[in-house]
gemmi code that builds the backbone of each chain (N, CA, C; Angstrom):
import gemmi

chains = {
    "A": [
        ("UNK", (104.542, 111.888, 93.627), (104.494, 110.630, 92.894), (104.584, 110.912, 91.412)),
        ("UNK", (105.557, 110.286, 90.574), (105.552, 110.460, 89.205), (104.089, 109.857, 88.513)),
        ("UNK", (103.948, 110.971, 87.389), (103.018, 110.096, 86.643), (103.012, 108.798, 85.781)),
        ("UNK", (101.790, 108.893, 84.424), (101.785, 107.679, 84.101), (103.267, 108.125, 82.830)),
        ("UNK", (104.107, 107.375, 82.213), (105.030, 107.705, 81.372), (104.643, 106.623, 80.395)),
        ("UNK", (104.943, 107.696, 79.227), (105.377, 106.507, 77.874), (106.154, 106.666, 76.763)),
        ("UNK", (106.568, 105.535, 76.442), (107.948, 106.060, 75.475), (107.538, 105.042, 74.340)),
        ("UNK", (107.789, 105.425, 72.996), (108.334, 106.823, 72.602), (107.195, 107.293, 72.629)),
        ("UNK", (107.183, 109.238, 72.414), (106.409, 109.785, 72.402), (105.728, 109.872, 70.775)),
        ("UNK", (106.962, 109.748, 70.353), (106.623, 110.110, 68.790), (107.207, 108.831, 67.836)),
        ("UNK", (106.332, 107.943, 66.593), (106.710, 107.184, 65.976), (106.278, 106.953, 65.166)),
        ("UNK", (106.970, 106.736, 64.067), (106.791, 106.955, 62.357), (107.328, 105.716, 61.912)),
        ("UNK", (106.333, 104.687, 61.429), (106.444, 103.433, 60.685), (105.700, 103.052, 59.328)),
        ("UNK", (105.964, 102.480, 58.715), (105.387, 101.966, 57.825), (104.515, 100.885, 57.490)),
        ("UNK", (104.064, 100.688, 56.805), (103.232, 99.473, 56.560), (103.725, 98.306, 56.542)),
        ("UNK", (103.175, 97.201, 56.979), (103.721, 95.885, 57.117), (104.765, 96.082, 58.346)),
        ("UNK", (105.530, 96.749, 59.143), (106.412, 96.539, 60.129), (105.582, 96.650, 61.420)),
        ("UNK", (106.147, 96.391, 62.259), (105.397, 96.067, 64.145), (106.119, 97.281, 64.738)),
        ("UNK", (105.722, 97.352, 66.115), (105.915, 97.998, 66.787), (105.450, 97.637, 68.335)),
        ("UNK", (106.450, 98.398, 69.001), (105.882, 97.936, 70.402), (106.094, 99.641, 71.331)),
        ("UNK", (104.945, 99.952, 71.946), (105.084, 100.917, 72.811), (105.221, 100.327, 74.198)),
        ("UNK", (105.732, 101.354, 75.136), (105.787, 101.112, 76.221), (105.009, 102.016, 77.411)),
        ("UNK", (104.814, 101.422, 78.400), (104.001, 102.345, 79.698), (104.405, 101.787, 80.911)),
        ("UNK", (104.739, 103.090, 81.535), (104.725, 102.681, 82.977), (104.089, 103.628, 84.044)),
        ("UNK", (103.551, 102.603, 84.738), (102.503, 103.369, 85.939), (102.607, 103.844, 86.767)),
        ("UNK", (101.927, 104.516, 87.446), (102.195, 105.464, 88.439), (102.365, 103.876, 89.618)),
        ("UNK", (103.585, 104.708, 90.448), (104.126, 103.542, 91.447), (102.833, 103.240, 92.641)),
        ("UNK", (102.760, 101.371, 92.722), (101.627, 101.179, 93.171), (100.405, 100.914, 92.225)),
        ("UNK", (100.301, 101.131, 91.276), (99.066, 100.912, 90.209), (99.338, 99.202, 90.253)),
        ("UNK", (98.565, 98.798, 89.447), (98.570, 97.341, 89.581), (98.187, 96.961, 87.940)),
        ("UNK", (96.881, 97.981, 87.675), (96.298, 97.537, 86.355), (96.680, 98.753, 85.473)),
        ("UNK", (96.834, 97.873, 83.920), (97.349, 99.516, 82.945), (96.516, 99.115, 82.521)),
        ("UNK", (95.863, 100.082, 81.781), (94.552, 99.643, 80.134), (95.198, 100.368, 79.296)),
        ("UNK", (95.293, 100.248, 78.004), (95.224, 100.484, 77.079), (93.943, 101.467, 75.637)),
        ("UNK", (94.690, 102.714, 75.514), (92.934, 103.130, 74.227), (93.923, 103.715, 73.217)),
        ("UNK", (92.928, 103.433, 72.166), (93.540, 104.380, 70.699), (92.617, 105.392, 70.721)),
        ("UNK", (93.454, 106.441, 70.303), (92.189, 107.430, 69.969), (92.816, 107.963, 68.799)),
        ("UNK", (91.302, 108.320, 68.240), (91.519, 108.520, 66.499), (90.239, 109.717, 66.693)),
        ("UNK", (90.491, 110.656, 65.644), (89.659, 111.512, 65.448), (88.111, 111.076, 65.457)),
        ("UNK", (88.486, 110.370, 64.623), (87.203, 109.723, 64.302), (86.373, 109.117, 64.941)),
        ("UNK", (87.078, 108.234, 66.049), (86.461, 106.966, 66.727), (86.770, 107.206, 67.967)),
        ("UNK", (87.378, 108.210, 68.381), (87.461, 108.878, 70.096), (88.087, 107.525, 70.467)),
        ("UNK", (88.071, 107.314, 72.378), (88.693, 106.677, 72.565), (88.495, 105.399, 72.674)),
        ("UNK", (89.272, 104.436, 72.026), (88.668, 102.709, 71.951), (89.377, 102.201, 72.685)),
        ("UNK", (89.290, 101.167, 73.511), (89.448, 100.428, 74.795), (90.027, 99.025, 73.750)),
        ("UNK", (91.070, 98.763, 74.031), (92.618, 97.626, 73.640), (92.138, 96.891, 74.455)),
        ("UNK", (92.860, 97.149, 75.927), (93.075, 95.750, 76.090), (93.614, 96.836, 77.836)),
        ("UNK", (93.175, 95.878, 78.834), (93.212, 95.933, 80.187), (94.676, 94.899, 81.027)),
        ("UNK", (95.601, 95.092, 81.313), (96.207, 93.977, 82.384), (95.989, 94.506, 83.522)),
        ("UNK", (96.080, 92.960, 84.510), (96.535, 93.396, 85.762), (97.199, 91.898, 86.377)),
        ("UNK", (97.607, 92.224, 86.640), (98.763, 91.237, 88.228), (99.303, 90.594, 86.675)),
        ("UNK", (100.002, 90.965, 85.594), (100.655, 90.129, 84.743), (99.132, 89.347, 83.916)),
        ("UNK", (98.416, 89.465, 83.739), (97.231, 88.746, 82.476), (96.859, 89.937, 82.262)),
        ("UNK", (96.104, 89.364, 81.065), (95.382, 90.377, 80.144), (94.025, 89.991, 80.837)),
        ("UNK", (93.119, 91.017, 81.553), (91.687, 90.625, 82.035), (90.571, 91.194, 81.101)),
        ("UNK", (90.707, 92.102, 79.847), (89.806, 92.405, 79.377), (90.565, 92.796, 77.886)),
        ("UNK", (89.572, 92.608, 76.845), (89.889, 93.001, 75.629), (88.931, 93.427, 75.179)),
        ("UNK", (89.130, 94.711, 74.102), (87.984, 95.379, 73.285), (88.145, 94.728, 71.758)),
        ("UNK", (87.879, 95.274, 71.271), (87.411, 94.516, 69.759), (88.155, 95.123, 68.387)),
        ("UNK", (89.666, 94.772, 68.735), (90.454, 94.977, 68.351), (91.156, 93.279, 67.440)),
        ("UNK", (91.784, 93.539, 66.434), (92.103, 92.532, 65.744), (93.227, 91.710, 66.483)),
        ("UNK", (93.793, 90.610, 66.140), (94.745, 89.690, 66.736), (96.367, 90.442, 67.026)),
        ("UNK", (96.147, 91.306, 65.635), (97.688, 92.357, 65.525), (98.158, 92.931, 66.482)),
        ("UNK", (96.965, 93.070, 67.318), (97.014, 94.333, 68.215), (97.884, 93.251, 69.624)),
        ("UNK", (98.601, 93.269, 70.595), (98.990, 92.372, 71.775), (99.832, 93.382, 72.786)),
        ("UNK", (99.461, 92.588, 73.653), (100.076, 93.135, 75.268), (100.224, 92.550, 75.942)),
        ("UNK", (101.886, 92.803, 76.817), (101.952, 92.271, 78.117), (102.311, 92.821, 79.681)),
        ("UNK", (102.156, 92.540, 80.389), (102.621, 93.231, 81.583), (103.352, 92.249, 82.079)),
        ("UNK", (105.206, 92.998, 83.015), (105.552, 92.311, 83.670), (105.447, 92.388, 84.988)),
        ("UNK", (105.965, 91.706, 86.021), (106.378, 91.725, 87.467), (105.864, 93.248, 88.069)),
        ("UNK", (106.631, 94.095, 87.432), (107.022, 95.414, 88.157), (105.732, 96.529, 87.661)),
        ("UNK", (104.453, 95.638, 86.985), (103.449, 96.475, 86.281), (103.914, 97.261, 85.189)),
        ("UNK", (105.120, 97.635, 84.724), (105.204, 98.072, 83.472), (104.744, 96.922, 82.241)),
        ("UNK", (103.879, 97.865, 81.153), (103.258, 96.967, 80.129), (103.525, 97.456, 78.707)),
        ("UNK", (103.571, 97.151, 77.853), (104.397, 97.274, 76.571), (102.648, 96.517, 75.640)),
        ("UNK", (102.651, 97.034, 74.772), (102.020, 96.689, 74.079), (102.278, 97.100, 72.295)),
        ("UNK", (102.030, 95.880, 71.783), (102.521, 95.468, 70.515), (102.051, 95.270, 69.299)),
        ("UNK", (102.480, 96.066, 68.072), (101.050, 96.017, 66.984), (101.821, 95.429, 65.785)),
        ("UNK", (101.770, 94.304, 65.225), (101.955, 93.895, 63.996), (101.686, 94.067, 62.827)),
        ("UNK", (102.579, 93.820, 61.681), (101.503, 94.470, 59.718), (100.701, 95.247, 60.052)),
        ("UNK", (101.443, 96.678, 60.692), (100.728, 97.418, 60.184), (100.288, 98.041, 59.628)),
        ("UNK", (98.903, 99.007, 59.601), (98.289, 99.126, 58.497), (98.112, 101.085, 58.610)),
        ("UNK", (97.738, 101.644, 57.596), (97.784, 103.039, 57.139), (96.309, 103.218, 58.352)),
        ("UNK", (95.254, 102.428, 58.817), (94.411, 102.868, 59.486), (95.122, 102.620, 61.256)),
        ("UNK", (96.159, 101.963, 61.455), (96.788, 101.796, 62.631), (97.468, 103.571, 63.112)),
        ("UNK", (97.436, 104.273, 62.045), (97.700, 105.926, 62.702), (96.723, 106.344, 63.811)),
        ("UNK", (97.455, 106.402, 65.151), (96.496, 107.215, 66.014), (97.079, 107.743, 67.253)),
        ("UNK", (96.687, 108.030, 68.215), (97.429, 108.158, 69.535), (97.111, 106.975, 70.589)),
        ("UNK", (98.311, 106.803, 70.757), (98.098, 104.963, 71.492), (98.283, 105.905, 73.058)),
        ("UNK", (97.070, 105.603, 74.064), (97.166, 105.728, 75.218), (97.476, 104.760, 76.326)),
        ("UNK", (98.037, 104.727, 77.534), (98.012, 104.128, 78.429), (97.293, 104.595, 79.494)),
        ("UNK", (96.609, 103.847, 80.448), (95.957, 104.722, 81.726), (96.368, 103.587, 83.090)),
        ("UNK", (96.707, 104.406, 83.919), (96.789, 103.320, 85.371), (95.805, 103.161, 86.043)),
        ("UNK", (95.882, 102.210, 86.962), (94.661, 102.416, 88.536), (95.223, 101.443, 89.374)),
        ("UNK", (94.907, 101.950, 89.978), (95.597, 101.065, 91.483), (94.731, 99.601, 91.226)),
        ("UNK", (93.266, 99.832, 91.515), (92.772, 98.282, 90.942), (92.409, 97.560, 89.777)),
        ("UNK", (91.801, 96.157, 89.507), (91.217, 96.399, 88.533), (89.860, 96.504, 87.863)),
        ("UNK", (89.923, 97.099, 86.503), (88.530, 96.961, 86.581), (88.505, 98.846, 86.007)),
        ("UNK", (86.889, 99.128, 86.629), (86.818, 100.670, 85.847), (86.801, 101.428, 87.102)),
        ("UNK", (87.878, 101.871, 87.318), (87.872, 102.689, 88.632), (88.418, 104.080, 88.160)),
        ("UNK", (88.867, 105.092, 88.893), (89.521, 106.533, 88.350), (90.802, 105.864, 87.622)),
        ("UNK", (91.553, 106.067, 86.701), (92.604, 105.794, 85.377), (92.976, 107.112, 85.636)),
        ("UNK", (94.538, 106.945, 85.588), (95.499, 108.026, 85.515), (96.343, 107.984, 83.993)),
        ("UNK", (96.035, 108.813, 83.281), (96.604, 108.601, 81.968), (97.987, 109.092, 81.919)),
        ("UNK", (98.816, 108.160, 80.744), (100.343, 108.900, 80.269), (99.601, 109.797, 79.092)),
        ("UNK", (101.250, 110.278, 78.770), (100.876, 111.230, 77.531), (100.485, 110.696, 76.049)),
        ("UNK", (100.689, 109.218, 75.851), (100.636, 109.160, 75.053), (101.670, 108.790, 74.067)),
        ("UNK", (101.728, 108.046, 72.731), (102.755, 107.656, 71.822), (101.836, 107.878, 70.673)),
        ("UNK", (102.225, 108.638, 69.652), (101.352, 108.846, 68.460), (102.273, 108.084, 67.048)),
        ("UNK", (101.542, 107.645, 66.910), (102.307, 106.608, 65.687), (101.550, 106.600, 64.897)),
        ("UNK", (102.397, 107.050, 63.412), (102.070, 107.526, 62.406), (102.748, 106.619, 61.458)),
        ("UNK", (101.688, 105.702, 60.732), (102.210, 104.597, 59.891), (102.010, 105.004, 58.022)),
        ("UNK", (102.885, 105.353, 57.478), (103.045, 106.064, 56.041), (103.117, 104.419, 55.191)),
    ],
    "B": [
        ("UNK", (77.195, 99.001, 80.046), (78.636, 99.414, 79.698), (79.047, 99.629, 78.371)),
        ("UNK", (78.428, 98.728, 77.079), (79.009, 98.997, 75.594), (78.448, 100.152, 75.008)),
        ("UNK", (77.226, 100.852, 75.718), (76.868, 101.437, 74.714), (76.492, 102.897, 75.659)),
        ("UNK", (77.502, 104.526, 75.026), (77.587, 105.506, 75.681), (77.375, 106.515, 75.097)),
        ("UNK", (76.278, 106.901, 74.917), (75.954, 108.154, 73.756), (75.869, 109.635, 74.333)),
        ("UNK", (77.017, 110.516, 73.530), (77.193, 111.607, 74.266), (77.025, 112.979, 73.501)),
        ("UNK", (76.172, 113.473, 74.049), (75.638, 114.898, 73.277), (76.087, 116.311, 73.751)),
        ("UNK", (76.223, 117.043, 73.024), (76.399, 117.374, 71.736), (77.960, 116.990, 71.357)),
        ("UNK", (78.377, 117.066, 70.315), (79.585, 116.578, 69.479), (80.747, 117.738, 70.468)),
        ("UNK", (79.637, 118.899, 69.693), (80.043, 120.315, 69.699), (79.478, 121.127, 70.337)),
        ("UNK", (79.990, 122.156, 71.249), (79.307, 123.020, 71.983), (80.192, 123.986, 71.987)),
        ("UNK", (79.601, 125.361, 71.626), (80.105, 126.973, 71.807), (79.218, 127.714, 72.669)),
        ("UNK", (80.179, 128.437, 73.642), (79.314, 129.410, 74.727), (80.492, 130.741, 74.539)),
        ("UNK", (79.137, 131.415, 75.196), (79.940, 132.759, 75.642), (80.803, 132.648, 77.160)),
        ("UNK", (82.105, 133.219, 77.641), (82.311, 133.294, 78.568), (81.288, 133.615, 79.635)),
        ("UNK", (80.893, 132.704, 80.151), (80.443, 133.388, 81.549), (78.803, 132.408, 81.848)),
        ("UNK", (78.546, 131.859, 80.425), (77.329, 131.105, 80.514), (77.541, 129.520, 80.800)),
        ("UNK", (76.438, 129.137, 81.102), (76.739, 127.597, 81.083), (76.827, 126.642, 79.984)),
        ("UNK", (77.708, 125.372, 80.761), (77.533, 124.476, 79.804), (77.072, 123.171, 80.198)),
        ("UNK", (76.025, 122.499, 79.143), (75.681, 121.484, 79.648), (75.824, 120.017, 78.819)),
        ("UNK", (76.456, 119.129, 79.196), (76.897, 118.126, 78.229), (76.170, 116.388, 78.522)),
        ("UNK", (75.707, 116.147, 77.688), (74.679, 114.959, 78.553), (75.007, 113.213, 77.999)),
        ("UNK", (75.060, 112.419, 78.629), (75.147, 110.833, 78.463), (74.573, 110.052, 78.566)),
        ("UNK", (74.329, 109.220, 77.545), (73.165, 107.988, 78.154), (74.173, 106.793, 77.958)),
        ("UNK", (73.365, 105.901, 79.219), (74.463, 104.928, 78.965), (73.432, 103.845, 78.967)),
        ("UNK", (73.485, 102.365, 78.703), (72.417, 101.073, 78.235), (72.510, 100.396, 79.556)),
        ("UNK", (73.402, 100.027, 80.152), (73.781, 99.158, 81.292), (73.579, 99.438, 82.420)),
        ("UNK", (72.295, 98.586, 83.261), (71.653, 99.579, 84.233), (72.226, 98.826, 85.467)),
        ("UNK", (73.419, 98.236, 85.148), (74.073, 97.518, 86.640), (75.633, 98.697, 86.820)),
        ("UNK", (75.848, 99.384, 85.640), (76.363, 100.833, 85.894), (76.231, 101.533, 87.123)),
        ("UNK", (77.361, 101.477, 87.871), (77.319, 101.938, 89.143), (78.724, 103.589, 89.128)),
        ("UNK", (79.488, 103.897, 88.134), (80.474, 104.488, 88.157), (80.314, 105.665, 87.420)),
        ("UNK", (80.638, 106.976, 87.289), (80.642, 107.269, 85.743), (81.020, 108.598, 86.175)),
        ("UNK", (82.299, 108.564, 85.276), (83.264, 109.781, 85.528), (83.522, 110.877, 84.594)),
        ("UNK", (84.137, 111.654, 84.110), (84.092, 112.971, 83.333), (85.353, 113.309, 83.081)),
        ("UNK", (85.999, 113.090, 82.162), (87.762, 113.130, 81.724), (87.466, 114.593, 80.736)),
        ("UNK", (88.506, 115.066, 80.852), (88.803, 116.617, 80.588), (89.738, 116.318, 79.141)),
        ("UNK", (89.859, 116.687, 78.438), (91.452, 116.294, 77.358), (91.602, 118.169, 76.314)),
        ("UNK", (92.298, 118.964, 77.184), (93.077, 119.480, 76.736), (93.706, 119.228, 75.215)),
        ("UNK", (93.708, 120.348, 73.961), (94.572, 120.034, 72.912), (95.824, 119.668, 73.267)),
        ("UNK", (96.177, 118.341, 72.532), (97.272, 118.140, 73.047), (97.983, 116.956, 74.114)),
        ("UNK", (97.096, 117.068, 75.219), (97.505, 116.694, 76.858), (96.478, 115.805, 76.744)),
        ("UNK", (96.939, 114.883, 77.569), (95.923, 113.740, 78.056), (95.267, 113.999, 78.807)),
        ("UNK", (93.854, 113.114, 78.941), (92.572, 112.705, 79.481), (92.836, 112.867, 81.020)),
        ("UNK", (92.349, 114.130, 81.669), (92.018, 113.687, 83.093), (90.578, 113.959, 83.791)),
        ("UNK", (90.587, 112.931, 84.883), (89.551, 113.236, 85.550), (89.101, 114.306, 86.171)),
        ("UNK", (88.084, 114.766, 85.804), (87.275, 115.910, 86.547), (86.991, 115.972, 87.678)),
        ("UNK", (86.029, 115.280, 87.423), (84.759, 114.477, 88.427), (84.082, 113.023, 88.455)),
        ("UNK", (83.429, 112.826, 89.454), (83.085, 111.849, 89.203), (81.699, 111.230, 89.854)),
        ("UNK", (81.083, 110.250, 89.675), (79.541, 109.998, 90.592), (79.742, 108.612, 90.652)),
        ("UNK", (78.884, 108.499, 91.982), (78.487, 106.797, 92.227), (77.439, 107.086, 92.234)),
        ("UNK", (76.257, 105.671, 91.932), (75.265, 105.237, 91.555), (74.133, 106.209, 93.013)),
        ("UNK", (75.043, 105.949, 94.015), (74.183, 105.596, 95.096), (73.930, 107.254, 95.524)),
        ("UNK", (74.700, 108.860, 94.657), (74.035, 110.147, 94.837), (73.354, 110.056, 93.556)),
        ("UNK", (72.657, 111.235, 93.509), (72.287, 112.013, 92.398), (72.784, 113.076, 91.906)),
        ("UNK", (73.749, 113.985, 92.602), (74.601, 115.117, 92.131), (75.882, 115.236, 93.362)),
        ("UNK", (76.702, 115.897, 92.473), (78.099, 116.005, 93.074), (78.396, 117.241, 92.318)),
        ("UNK", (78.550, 118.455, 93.414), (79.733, 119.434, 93.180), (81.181, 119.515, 92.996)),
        ("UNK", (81.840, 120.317, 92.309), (83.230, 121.084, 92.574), (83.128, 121.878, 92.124)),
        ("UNK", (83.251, 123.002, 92.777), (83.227, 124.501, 92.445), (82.580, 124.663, 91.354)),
        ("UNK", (82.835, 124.765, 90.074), (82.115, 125.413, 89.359), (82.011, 123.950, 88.091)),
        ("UNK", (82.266, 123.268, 88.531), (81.322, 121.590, 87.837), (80.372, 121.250, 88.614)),
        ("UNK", (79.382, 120.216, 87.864), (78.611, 119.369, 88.685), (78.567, 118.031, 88.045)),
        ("UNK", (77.988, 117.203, 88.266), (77.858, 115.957, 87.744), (76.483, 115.750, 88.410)),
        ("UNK", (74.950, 115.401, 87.275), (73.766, 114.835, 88.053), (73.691, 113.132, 87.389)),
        ("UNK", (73.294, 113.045, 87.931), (73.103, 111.187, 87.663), (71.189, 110.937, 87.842)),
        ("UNK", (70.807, 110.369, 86.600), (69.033, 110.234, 86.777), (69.344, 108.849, 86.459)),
        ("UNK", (69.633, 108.048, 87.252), (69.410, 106.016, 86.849), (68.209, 105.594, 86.414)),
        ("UNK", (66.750, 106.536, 86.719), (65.658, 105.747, 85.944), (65.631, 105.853, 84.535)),
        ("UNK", (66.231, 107.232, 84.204), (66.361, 107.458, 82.268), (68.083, 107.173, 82.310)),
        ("UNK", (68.701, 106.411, 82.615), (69.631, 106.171, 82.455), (70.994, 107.056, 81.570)),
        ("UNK", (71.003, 108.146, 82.103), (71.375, 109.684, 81.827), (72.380, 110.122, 82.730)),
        ("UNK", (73.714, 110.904, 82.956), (74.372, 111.741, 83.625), (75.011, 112.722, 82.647)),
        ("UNK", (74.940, 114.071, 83.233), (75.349, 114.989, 82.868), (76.655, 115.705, 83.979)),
        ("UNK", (76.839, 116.636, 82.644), (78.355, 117.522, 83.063), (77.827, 118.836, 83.511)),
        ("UNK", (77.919, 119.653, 84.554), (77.082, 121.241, 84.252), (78.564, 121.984, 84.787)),
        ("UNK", (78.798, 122.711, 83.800), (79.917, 124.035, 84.116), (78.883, 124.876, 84.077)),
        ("UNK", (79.430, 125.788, 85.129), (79.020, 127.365, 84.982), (79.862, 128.375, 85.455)),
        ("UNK", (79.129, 129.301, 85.096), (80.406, 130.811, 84.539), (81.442, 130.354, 84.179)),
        ("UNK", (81.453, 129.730, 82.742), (82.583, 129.274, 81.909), (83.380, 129.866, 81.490)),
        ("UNK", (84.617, 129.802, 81.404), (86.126, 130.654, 81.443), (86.977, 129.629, 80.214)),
        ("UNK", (87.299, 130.643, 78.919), (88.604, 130.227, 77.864), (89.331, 129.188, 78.281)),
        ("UNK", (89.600, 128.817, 79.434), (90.481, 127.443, 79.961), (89.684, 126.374, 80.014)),
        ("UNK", (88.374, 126.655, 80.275), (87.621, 125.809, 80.102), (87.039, 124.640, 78.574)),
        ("UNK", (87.776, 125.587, 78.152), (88.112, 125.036, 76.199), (88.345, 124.130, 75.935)),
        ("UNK", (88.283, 122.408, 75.825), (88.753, 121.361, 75.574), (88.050, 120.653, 75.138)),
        ("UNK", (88.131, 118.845, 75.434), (87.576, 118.142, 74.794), (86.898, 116.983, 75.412)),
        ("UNK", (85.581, 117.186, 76.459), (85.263, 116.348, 77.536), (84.707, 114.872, 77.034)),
        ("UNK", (84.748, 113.865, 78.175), (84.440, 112.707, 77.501), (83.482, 111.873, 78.734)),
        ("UNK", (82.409, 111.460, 78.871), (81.884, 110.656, 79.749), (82.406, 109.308, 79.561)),
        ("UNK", (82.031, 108.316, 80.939), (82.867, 107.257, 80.766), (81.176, 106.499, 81.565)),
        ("UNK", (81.734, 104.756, 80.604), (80.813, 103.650, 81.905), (82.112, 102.937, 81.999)),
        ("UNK", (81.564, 102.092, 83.195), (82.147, 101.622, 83.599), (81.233, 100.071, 82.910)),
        ("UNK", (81.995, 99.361, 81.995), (81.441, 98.391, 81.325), (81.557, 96.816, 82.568)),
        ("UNK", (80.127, 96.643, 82.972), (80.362, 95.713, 84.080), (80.520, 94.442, 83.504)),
        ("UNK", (80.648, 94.126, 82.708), (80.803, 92.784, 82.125), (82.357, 92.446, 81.544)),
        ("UNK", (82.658, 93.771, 81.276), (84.226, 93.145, 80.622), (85.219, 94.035, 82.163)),
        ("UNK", (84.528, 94.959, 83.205), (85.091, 95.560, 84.264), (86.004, 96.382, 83.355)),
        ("UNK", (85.398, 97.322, 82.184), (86.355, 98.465, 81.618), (85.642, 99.818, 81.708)),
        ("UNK", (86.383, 100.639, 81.307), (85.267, 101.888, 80.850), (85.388, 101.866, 79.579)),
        ("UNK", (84.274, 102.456, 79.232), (83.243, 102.788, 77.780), (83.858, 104.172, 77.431)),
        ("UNK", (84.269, 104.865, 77.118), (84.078, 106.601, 76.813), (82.470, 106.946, 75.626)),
        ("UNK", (82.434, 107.803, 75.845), (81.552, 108.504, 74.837), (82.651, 109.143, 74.115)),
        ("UNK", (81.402, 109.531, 73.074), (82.515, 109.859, 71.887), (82.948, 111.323, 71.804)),
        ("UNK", (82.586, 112.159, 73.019), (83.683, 113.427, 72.920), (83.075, 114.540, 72.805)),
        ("UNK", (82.942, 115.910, 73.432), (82.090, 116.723, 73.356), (83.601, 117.841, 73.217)),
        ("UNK", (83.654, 118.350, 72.323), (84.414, 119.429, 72.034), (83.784, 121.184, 72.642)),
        ("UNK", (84.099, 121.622, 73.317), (83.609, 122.695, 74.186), (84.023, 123.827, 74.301)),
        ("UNK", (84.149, 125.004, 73.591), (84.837, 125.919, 73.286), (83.958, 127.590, 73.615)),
        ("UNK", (84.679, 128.103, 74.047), (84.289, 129.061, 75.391), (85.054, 130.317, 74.750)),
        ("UNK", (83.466, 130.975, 74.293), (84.551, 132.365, 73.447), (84.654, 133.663, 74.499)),
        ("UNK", (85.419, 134.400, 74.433), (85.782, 135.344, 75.244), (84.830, 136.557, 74.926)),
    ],
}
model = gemmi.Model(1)
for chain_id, residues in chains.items():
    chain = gemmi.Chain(chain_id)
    for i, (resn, *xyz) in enumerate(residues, 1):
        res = gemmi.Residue()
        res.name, res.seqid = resn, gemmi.SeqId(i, " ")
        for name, pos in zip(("N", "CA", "C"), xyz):
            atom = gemmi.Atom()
            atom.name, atom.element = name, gemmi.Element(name[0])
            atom.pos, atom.b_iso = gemmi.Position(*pos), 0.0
            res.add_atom(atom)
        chain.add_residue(res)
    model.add_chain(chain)
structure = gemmi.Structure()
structure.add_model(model)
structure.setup_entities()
């Protein structure tokens, strides 16, 4: 079974422009979550979908958005952003939802100058 | 579930001794709580893991104990090995929003 994937791996933006990463789950997952991790602040919990809604959000500003379609791939989207938006944007799968074992991608590190 | 405090930051051993890495978590309807590994570099995987309903769980040379009255689980490696070098993270399982929590990261470095 392939793992969790995400593209791009690597991304270099600037301030004030958006961005959207992408993830896709291991086949059969249902729910992706979302974490940033920053040196500083380890890993922070975005934002949860499953069956297409968003079922949980962490305490993240409005900028921050996500969606999932049909096929469980979920894309998630960061607006004006900002020089503290540098981090490694994770995705994790699970077959259900909720906090069960999470299969993580590698990761998209976006680096906003 | 919001609140996961994980000790020590930092931990250095000699090859071959143990290591012990500990969590408290606030949320005593916490029934889950797993142990993600993160490699420099490589993403977060699961170790191990416990339900509410043991108190310890083996794999070879991990353990995981769970004490629900001090609301506490720990990591125990022993005879620790250079691969063992990374960056472990406890997790809750936050029952109110149904997410996990991480702690904030125990860096673990295993000198030869």
């Amino acid at each position: 079974k392939a793992g969790v994937t995400q593209t791009p791996r690597y991304l270099i933006k600037t301030r004030g422009q958006q961005v959207t990463l992408s993830c896709s789950p291991i086949s059969g997952h249902r729910s992706v979550s979302w974490y940033q991790q920053t040196p500083g602040q380890g890993l922070q919990f975005l934002f949860e979908y499953f069956s297409e809604t968003q079922r949980n959000k962490g305490n993240f500003p409005g900028r921050f958005s996500g969606r999932q379609f049909s096929n469980s791939r979920s894309e998630m989207n960061v607006s004006t952003l900002e020089l503290g938006d540098s981090a490694l944007y994770l995705c994790a799968s699970s077959v259900g939802q909720g906090a069960g074992e999470q299969f993580f991608g590698p990761g998209t590190r976006l680096t906003v100058l | 579930g919001e609140n996961v405090e994980q000790h020590p930051s930092t931990l250095s051993v000699q090859e071959g001794d143990s290591a012990v890495i500990k969590c408290t978590y606030s949320d005593s309807a916490s029934n889950y709580f797993p142990w993600y590994k993160q490699e420099l570099g490589k993403r977060p995987q699961l170790i191990i893991d416990i339900r509410s309903n043991v108190g310890e769980k083996k794999d070879q040379r991990i353990a995981v104990t769970l004490n629900k009255t001090a609301k506490h689980f720990s990591l125990h490696i022993t005879e620790t090995q250079p691969e063992d070098s990374a960056v472990y993270f406890c997790a809750d399982p936050d029952t109110g929003r149904r997410a996990l929590t991480f702690g904030s990261g125990t860096r673990l470095q295993v000198q030869p």
